[in-house]
C-alpha positions in Angstrom: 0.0 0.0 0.0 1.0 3.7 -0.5 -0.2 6.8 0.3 1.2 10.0 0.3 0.0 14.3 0.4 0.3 16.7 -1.9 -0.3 20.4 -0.9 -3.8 20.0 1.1 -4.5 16.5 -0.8 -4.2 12.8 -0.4 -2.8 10.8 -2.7 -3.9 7.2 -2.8 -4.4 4.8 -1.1 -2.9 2.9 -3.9 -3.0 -1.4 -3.1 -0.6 -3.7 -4.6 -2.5 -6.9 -4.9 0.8 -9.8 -5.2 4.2 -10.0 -5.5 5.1 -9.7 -9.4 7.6 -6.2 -7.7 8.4 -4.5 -11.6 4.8 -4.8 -12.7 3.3 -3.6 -9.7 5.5 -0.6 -9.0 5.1 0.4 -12.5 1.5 0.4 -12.6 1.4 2.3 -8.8 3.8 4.6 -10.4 1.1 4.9 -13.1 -1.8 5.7 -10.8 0.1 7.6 -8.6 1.9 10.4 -11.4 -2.1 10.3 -13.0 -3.2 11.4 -9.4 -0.4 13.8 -9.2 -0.8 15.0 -12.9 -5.0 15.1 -12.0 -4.2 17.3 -9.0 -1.5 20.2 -10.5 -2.3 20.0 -14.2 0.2 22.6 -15.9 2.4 22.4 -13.0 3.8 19.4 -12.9 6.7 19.5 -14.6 7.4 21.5 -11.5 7.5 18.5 -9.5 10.2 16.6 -7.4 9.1 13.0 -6.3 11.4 11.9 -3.5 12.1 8.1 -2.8 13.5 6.8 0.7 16.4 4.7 -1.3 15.2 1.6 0.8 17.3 -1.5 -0.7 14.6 -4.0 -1.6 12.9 -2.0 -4.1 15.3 1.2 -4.7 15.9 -0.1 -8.3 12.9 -1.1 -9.6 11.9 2.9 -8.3 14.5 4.5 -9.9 13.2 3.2 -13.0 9.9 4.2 -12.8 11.4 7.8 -11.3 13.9 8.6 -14.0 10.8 7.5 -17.0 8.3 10.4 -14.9 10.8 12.9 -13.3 13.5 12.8 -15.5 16.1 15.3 -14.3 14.0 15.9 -10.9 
């Protein structure tokens, strides 16, 4: 599960239903930038998503990061 705030909103919760790791991160990533995206519309290429660099899944993140915030 995740969850997280942006400005005065929640994001999520967003579920990850098994344990296929790539394919669920990418489609939470998915719902989660479309739920950003929904909520600051022209300004989120002004954006910085922040990751906590935990070990088990900091590469299969950093994937998904660099495709949506490329240079952020």
């Amino acid at each position: 599960m995740w969850a997280g705030l942006l400005n005065e909103n929640v994001l999520g919760p967003f579920f990850i239903d098994d344990n296929s790791q790539l394919k669920n991160m990418k489609i939470c990533f998915d719902e989660i930038v479309l739920a950003i995206q929904t909520i600051l519309s022209p300004n989120f290429n002004n954006v910085w998503f922040q990751q906590d660099g935990a070990p088990t899944n900091y590469a299969l993140a950093r994937r998904c990061l660099d495709e949506f915030f490329s240079n952020r």
